[in-house]
PDB file of N, CA, C and O in Angstrom:
ATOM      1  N   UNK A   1     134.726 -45.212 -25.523  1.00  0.00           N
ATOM      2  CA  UNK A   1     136.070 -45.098 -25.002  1.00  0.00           C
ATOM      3  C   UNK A   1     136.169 -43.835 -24.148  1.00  0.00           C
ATOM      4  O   UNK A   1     135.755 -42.790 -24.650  1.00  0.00           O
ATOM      5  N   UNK A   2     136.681 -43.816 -22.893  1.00  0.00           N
ATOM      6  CA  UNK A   2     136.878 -42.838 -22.115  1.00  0.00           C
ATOM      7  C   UNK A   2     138.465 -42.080 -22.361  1.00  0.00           C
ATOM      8  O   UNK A   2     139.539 -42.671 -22.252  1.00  0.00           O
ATOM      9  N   UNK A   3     138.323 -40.986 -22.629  1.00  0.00           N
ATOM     10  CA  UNK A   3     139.401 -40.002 -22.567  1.00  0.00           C
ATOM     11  C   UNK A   3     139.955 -39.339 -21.743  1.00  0.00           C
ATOM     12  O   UNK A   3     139.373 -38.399 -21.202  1.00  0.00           O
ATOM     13  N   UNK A   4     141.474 -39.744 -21.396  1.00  0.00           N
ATOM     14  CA  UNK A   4     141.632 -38.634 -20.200  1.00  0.00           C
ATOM     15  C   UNK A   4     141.417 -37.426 -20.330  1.00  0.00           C
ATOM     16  O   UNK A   4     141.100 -36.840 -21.366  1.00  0.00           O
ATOM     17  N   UNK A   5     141.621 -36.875 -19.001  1.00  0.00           N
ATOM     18  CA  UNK A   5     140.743 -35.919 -18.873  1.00  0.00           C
ATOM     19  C   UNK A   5     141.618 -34.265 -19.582  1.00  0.00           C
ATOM     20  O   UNK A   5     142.841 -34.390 -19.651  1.00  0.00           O
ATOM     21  N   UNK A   6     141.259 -33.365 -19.889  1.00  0.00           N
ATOM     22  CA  UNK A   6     141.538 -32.912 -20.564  1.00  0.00           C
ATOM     23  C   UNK A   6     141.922 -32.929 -22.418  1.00  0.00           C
ATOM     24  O   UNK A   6     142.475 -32.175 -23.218  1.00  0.00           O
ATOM     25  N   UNK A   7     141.276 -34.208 -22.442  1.00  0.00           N
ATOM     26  CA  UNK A   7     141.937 -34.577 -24.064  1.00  0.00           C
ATOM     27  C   UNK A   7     140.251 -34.800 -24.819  1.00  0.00           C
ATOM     28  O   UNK A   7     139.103 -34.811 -24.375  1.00  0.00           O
ATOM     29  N   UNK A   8     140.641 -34.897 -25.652  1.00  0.00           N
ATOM     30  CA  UNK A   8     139.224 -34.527 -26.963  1.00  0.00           C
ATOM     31  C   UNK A   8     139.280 -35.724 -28.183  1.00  0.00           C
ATOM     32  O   UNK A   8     140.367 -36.294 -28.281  1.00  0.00           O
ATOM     33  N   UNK A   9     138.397 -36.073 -28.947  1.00  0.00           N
ATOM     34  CA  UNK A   9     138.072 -36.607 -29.705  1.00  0.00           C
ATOM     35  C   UNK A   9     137.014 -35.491 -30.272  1.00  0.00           C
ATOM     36  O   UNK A   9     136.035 -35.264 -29.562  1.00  0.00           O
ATOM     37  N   UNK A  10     137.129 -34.890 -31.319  1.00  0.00           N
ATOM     38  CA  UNK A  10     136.434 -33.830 -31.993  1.00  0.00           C
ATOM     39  C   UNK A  10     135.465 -34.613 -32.831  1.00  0.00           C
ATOM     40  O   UNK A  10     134.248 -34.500 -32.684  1.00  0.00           O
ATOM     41  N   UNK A  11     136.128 -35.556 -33.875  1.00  0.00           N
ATOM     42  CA  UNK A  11     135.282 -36.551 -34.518  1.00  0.00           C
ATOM     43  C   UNK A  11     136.501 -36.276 -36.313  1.00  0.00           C
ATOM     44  O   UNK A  11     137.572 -35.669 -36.331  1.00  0.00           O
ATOM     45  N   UNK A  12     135.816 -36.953 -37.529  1.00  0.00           N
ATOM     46  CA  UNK A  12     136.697 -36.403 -38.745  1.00  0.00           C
ATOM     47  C   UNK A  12     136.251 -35.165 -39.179  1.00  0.00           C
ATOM     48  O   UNK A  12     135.085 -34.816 -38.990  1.00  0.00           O
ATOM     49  N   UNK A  13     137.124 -34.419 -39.782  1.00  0.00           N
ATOM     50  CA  UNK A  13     136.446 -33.165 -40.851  1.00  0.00           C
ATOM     51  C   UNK A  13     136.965 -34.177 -42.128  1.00  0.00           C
ATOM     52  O   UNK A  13     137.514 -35.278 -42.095  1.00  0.00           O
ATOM     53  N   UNK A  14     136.578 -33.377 -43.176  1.00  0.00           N
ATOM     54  CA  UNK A  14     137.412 -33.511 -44.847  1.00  0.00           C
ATOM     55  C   UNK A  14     137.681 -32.395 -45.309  1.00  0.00           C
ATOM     56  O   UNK A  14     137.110 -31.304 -45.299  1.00  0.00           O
ATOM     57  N   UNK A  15     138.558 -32.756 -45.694  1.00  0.00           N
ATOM     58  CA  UNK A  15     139.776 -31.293 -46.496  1.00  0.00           C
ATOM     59  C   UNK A  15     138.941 -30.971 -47.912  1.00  0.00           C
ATOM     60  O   UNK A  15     138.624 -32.004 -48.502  1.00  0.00           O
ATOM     61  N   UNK A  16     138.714 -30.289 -48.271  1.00  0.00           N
ATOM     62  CA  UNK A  16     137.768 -29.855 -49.328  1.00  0.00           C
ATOM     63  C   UNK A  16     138.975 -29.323 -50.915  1.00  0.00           C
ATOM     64  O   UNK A  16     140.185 -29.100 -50.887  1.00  0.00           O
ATOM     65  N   UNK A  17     138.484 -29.298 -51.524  1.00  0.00           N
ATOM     66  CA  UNK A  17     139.426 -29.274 -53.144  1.00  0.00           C
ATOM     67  C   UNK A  17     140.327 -27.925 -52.975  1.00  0.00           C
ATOM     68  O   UNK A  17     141.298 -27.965 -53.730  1.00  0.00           O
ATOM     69  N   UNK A  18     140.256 -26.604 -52.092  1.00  0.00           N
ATOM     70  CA  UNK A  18     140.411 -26.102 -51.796  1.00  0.00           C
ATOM     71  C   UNK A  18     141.885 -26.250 -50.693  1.00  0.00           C
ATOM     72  O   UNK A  18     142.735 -25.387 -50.475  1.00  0.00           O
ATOM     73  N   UNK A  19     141.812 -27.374 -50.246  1.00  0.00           N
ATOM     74  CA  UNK A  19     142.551 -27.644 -48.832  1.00  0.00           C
ATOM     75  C   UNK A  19     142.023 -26.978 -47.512  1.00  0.00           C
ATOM     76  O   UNK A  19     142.725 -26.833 -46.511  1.00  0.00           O
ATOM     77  N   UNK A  20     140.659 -26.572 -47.620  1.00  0.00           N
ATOM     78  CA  UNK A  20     139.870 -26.581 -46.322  1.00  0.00           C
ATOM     79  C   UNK A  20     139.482 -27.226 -45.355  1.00  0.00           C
ATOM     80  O   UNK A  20     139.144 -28.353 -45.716  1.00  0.00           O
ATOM     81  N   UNK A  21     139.328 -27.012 -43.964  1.00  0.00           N
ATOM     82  CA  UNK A  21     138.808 -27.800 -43.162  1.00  0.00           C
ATOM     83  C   UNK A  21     137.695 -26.998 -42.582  1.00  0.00           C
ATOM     84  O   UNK A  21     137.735 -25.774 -42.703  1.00  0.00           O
ATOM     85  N   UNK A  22     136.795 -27.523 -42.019  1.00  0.00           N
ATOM     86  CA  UNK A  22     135.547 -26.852 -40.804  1.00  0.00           C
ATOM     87  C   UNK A  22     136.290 -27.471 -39.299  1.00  0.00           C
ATOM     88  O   UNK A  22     136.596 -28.629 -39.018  1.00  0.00           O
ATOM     89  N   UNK A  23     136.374 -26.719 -38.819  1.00  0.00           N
ATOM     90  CA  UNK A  23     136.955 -26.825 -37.004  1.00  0.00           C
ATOM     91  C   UNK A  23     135.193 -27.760 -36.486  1.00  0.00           C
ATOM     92  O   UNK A  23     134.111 -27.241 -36.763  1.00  0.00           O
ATOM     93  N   UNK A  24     135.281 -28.850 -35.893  1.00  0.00           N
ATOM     94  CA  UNK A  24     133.480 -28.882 -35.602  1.00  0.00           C
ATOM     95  C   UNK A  24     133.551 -27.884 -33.952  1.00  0.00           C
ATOM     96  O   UNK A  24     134.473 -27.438 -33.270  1.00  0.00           O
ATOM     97  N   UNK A  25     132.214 -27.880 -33.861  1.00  0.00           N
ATOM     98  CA  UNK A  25     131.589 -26.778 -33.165  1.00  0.00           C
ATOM     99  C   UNK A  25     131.914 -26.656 -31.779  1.00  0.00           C
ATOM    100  O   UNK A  25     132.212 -25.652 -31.132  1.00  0.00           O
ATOM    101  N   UNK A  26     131.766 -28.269 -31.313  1.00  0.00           N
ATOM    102  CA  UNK A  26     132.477 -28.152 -29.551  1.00  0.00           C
ATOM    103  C   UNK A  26     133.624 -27.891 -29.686  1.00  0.00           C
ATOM    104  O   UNK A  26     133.889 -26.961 -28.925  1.00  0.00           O
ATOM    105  N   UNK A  27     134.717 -28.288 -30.401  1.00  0.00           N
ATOM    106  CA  UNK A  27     136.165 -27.592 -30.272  1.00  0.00           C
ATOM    107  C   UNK A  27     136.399 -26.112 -30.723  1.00  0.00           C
ATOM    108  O   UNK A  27     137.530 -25.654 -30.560  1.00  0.00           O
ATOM    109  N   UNK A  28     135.102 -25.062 -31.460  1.00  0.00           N
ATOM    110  CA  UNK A  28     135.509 -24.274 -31.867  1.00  0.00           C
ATOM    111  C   UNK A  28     134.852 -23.438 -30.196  1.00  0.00           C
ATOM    112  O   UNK A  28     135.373 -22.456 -29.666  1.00  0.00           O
ATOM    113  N   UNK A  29     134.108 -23.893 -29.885  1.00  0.00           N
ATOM    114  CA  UNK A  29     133.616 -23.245 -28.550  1.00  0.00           C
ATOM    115  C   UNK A  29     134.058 -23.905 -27.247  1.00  0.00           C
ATOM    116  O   UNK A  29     133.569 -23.349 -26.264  1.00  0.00           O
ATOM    117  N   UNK A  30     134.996 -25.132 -26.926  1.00  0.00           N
ATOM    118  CA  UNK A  30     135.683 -25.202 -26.414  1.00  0.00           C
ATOM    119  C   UNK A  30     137.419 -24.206 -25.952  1.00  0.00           C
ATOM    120  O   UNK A  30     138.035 -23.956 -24.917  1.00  0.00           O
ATOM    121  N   UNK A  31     137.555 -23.983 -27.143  1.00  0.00           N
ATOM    122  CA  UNK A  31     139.023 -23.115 -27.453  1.00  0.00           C
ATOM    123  C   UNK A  31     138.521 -21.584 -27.639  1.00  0.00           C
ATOM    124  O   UNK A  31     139.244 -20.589 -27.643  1.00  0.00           O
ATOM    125  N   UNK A  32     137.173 -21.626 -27.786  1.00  0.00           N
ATOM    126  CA  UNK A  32     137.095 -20.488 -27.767  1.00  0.00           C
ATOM    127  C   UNK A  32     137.617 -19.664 -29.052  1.00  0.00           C
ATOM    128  O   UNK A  32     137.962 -18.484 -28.981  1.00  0.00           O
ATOM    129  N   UNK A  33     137.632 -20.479 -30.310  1.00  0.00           N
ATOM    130  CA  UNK A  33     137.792 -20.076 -31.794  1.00  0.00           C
ATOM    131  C   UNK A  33     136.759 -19.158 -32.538  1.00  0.00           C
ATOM    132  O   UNK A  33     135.941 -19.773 -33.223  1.00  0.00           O
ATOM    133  N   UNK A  34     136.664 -17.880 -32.521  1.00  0.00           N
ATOM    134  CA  UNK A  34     135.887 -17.252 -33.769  1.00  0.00           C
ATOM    135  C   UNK A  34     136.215 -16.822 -34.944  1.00  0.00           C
ATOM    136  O   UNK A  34     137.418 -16.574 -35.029  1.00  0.00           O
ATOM    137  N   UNK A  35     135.516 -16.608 -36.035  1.00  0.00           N
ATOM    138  CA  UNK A  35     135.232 -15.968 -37.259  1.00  0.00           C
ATOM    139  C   UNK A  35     136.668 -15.145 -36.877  1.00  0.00           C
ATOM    140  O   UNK A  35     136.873 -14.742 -35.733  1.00  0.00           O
ATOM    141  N   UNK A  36     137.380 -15.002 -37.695  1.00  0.00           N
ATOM    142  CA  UNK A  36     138.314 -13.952 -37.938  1.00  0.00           C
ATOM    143  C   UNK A  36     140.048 -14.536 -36.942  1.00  0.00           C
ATOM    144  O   UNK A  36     141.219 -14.248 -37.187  1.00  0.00           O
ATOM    145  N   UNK A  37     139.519 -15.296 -35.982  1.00  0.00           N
ATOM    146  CA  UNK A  37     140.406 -15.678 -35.355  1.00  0.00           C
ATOM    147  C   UNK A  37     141.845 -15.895 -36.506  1.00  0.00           C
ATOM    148  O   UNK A  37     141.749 -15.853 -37.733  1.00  0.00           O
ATOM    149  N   UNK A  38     143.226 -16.146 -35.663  1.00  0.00           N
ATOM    150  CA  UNK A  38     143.897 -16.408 -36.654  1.00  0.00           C
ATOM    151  C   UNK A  38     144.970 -18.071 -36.165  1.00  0.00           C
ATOM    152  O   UNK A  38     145.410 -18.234 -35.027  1.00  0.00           O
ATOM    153  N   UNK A  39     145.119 -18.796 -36.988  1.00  0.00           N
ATOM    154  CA  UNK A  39     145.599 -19.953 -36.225  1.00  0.00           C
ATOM    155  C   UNK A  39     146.396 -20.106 -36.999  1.00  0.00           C
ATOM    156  O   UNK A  39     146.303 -19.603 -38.119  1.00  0.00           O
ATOM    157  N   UNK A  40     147.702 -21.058 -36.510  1.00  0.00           N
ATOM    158  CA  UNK A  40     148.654 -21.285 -36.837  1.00  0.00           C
ATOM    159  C   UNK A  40     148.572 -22.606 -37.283  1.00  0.00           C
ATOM    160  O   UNK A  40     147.744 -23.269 -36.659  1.00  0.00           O
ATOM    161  N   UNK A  41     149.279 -23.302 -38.325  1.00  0.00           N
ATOM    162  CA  UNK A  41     149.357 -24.782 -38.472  1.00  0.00           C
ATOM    163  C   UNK A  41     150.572 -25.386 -38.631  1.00  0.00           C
ATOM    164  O   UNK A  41     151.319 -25.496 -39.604  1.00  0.00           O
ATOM    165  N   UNK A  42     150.651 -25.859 -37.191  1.00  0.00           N
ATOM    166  CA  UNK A  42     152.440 -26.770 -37.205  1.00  0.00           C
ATOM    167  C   UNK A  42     152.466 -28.426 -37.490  1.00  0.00           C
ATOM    168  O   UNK A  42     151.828 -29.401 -37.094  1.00  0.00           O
ATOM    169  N   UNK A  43     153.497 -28.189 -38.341  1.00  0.00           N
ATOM    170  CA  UNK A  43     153.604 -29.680 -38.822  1.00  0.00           C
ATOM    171  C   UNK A  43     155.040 -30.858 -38.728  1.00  0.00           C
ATOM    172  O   UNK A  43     156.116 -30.900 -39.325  1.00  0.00           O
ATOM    173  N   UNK A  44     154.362 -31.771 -37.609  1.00  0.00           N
ATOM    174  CA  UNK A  44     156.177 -32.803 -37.319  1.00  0.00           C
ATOM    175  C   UNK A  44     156.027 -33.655 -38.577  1.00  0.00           C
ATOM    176  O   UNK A  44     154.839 -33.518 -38.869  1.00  0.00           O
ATOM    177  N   UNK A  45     156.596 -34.468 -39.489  1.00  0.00           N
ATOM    178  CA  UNK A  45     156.389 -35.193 -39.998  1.00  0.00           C
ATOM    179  C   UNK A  45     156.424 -36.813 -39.370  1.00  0.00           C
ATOM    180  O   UNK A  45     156.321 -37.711 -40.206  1.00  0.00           O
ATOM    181  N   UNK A  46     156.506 -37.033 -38.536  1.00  0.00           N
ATOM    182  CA  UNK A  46     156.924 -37.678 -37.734  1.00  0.00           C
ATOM    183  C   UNK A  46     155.217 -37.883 -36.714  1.00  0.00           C
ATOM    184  O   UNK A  46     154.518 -38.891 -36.613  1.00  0.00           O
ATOM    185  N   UNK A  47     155.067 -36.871 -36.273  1.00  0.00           N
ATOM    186  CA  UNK A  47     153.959 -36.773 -35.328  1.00  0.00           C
ATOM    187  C   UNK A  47     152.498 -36.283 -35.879  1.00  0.00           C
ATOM    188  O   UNK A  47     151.449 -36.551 -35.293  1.00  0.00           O
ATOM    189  N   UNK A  48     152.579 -35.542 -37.068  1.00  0.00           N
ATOM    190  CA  UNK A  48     151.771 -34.995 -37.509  1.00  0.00           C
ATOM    191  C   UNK A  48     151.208 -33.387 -37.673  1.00  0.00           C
ATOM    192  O   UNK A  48     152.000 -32.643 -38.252  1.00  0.00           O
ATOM    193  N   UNK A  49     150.218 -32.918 -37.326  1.00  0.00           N
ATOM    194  CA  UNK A  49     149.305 -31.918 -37.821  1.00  0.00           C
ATOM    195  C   UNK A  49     149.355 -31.154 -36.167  1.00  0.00           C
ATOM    196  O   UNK A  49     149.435 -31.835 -35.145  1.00  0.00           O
ATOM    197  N   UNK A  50     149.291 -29.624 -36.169  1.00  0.00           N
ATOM    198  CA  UNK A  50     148.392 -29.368 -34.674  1.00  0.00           C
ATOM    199  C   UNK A  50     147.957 -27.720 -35.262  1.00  0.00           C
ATOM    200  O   UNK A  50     148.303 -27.061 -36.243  1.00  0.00           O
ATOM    201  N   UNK A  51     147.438 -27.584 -34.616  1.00  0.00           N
ATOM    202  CA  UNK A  51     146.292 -26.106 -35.252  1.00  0.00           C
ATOM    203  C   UNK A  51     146.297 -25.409 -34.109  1.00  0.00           C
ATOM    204  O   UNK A  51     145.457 -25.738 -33.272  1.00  0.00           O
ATOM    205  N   UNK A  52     147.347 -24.148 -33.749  1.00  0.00           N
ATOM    206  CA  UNK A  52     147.312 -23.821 -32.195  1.00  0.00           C
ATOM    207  C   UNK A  52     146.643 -22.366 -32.569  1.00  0.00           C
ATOM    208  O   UNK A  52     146.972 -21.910 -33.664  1.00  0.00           O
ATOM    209  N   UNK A  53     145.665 -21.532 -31.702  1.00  0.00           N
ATOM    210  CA  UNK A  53     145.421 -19.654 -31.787  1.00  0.00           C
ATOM    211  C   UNK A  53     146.589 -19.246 -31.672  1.00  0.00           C
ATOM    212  O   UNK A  53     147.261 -19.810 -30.808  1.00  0.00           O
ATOM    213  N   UNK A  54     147.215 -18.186 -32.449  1.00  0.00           N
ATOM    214  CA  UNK A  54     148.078 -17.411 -32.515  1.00  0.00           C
ATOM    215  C   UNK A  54     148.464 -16.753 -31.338  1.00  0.00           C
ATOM    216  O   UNK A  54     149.591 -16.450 -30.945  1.00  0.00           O
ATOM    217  N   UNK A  55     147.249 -16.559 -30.785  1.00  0.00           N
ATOM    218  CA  UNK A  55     147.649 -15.464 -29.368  1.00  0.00           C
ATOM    219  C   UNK A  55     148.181 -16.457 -28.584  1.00  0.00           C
ATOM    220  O   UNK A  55     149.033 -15.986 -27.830  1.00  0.00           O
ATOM    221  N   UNK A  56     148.016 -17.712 -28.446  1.00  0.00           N
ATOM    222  CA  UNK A  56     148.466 -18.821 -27.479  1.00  0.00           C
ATOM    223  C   UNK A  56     149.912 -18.595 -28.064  1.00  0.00           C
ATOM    224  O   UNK A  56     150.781 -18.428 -27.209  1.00  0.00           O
ATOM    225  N   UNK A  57     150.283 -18.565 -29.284  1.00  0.00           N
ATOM    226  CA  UNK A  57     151.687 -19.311 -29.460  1.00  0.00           C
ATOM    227  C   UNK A  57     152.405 -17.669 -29.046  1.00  0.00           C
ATOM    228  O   UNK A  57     153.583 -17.609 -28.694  1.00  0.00           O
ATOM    229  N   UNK A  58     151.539 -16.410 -29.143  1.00  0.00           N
ATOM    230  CA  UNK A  58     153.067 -15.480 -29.130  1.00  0.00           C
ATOM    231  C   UNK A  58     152.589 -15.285 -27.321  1.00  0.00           C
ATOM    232  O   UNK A  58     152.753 -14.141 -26.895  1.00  0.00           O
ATOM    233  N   UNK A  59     152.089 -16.218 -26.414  1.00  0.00           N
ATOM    234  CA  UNK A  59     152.351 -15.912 -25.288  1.00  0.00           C
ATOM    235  C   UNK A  59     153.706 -17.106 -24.854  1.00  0.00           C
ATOM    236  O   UNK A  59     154.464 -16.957 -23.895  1.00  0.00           O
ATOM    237  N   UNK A  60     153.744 -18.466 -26.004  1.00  0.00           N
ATOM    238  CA  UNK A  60     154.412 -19.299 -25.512  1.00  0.00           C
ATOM    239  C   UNK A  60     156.324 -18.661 -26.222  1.00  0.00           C
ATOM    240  O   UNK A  60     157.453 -19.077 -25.958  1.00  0.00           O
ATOM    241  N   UNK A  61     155.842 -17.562 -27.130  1.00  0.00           N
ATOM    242  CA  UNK A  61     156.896 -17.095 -27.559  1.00  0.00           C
ATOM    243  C   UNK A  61     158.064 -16.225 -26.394  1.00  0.00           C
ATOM    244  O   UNK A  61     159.238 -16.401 -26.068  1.00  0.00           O
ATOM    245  N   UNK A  62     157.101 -15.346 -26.071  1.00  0.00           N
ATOM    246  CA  UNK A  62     156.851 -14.571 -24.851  1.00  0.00           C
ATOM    247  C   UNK A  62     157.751 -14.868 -23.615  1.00  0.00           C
ATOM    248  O   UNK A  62     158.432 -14.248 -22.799  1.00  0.00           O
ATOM    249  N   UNK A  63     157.411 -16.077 -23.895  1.00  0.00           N
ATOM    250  CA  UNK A  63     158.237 -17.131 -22.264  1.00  0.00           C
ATOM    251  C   UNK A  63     159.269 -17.450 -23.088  1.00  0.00           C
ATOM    252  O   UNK A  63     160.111 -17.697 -22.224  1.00  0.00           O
ATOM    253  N   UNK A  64     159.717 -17.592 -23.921  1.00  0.00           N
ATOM    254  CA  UNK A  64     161.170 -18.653 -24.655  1.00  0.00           C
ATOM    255  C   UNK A  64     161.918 -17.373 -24.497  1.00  0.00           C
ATOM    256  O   UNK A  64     162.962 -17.384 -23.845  1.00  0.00           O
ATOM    257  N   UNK A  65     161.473 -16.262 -25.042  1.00  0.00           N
ATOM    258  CA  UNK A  65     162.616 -14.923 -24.609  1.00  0.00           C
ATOM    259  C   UNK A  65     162.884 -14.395 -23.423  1.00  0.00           C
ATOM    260  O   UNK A  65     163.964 -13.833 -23.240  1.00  0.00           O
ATOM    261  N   UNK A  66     161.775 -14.510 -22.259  1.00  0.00           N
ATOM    262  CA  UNK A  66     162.231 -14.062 -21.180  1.00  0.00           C
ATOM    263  C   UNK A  66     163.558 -15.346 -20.687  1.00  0.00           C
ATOM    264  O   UNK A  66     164.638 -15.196 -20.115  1.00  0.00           O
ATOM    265  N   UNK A  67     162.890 -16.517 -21.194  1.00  0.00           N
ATOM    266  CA  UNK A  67     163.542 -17.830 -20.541  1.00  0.00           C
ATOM    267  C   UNK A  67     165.066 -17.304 -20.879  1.00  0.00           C
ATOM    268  O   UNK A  67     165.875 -17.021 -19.996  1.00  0.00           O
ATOM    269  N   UNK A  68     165.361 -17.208 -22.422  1.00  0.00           N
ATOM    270  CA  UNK A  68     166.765 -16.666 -22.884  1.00  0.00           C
ATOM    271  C   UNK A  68     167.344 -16.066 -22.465  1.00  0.00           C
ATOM    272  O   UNK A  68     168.496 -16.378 -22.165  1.00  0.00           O
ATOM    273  N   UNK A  69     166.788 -14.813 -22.221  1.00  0.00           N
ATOM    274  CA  UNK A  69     167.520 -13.609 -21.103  1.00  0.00           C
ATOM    275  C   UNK A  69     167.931 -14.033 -20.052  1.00  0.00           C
ATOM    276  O   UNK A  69     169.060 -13.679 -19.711  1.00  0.00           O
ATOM    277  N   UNK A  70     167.300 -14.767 -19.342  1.00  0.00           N
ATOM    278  CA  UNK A  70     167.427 -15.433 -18.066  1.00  0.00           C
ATOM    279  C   UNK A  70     168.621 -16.235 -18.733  1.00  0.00           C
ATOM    280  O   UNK A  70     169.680 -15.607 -18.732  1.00  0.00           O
ATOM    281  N   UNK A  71     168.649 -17.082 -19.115  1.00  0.00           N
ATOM    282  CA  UNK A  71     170.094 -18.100 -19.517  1.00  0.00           C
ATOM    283  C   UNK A  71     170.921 -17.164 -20.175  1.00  0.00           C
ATOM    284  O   UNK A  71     171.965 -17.753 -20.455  1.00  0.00           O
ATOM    285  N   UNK A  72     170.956 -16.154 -20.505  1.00  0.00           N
ATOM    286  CA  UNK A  72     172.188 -15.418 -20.981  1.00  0.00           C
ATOM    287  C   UNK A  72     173.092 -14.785 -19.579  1.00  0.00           C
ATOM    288  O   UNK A  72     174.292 -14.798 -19.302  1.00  0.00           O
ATOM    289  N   UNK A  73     171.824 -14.221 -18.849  1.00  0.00           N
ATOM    290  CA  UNK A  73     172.168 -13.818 -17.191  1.00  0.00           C
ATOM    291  C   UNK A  73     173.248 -14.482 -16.509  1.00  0.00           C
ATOM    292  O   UNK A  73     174.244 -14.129 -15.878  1.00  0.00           O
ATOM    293  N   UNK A  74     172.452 -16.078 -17.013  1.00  0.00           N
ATOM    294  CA  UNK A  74     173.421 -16.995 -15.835  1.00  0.00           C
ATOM    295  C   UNK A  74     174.649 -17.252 -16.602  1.00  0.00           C
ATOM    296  O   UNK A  74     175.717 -16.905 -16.098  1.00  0.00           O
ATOM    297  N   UNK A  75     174.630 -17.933 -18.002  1.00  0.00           N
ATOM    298  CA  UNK A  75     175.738 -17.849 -19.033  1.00  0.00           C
ATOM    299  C   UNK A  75     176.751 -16.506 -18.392  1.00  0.00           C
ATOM    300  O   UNK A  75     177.823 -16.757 -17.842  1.00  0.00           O
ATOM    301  N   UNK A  76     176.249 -15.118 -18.551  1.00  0.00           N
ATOM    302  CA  UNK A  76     177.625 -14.358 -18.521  1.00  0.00           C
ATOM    303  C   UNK A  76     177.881 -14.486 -17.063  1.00  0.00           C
ATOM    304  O   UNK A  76     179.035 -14.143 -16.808  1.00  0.00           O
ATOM    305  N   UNK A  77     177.133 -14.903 -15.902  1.00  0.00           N
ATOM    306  CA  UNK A  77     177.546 -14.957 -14.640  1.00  0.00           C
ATOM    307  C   UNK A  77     179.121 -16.160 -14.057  1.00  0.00           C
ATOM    308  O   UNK A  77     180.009 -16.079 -13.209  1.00  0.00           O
ATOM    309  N   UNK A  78     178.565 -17.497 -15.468  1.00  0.00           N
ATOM    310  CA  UNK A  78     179.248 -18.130 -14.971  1.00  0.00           C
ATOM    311  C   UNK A  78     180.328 -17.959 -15.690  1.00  0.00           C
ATOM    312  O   UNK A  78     181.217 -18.721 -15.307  1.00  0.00           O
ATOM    313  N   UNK A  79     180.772 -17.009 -16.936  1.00  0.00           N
ATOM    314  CA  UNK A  79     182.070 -16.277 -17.256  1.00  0.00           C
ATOM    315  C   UNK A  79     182.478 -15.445 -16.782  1.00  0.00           C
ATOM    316  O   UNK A  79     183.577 -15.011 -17.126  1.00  0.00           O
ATOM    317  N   UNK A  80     181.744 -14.881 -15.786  1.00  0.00           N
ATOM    318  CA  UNK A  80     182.780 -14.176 -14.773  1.00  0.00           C
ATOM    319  C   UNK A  80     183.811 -14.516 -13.910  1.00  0.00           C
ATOM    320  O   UNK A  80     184.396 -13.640 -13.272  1.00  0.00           O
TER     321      UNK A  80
END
């Protein structure tokens, strides 16, 4: 099966008695994941599981506050 492009098929892990997983190896050197790294695990119930690097999410944080400021800008502009 061909995957678009940018998208992955990693293959299964198993969750171990622990509730562990192993990341396999092309996605951990794809993303660029090491030893010590720290990842986040978000969960839709609805959609499921996603495992994002931390540094990714506080750059996507990063943007939601500048974004805010910016809509507060225009918010008090258009109460003027």
């Amino acid at each position: 099966m061909t995957m678009p492009e940018g998208k992955h098929i990693f293959g299964t892990v198993k969750v171990g008695e622990r509730g562990q997983i192993v990341i396999p190896k092309e996605a951990r050197e794809l993303f660029n994941i090491q030893a010590g790294d720290t990842l986040i695990v978000l969960g839709d119930e609805a959609q499921g599981l996603a495992v994002v690097k931390a540094d990714v999410m506080q750059e996507v944080a990063v943007k939601v506050l500048q974004g805010l400021g910016q809509l507060r800008e225009v918010l008090d502009d258009e109460h003027e």
